[in-house]
C-alpha positions as CSV (number, residue, x, y, z in Angstrom):
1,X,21.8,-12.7,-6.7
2,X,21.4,-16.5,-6.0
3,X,22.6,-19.0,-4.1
4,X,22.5,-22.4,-4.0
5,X,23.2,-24.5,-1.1
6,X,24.3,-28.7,-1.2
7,X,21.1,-29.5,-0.9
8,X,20.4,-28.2,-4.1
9,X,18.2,-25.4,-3.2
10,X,17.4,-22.2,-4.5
11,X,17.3,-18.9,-2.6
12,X,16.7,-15.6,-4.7
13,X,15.6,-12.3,-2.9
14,X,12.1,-11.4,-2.9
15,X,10.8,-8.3,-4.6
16,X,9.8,-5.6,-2.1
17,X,6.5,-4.2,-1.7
18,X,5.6,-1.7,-4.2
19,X,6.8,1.6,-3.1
20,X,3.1,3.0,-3.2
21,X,2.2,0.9,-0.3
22,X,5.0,1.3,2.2
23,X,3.4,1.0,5.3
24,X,2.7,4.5,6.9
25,X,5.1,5.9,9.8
26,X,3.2,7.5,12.5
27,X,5.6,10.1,13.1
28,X,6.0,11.2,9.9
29,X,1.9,11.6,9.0
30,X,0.9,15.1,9.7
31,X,-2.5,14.3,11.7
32,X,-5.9,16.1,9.4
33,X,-8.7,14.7,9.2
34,X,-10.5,14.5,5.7
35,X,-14.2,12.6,5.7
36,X,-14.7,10.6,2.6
37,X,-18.3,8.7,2.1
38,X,-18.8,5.8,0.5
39,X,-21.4,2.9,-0.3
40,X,-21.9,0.4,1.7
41,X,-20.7,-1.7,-1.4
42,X,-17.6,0.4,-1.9
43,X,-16.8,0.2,1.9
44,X,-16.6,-2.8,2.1
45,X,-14.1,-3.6,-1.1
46,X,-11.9,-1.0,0.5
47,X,-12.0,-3.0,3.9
48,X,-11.1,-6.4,2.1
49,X,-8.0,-4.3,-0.2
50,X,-6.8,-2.7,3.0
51,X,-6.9,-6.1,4.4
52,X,-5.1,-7.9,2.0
53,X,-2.2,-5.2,2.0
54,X,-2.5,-5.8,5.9
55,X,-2.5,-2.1,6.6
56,X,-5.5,0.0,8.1
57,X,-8.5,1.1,6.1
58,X,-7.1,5.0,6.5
59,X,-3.8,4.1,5.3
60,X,-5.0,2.4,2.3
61,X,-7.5,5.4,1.2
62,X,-4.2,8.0,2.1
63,X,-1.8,6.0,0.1
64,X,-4.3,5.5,-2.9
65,X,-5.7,8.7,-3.2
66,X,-1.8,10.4,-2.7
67,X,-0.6,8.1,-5.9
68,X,-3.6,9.1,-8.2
69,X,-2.8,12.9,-7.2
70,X,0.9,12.1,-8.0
71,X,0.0,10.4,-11.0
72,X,-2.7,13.6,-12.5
73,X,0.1,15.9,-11.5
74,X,2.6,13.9,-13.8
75,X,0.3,14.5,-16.5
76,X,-0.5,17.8,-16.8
């Protein structure tokens, strides 16, 4: 839906993030650890994703790694 205003601007609603990415709520995460190792190369690309998504490096290697087991699971 948009609006326009007399000053002839345009407001339209932003998307939302995509659903894969929702930020994390503490109180719903069931707290087990699981070690994961990586490169030095490949930690640091996570670091800058996570960044850019502004969510914690954990959250970002959770969420990722829950939507590619969603997404095998879909396709057996």
């Amino acid at each position: 839906m948009k609006a326009t205003t007399s000053l002839n601007v345009t407001i339209a609603p932003v998307k939302s993030e995509s659903p894969s990415f929702v930020r994390r709520k503490l109180s719903a995460v069931v707290r087990k650890a699981v070690t994961a190792y990586y490169t030095e190369q490949e930690q640091q690309e996570i670091a800058r994703a996570a960044k850019l998504r502004g969510i914690s490096m954990s959250s970002f290697v959770a969420t990722a790694s829950l939507k590619e087991a969603r997404r095998s699971q879909r396709e057996r």
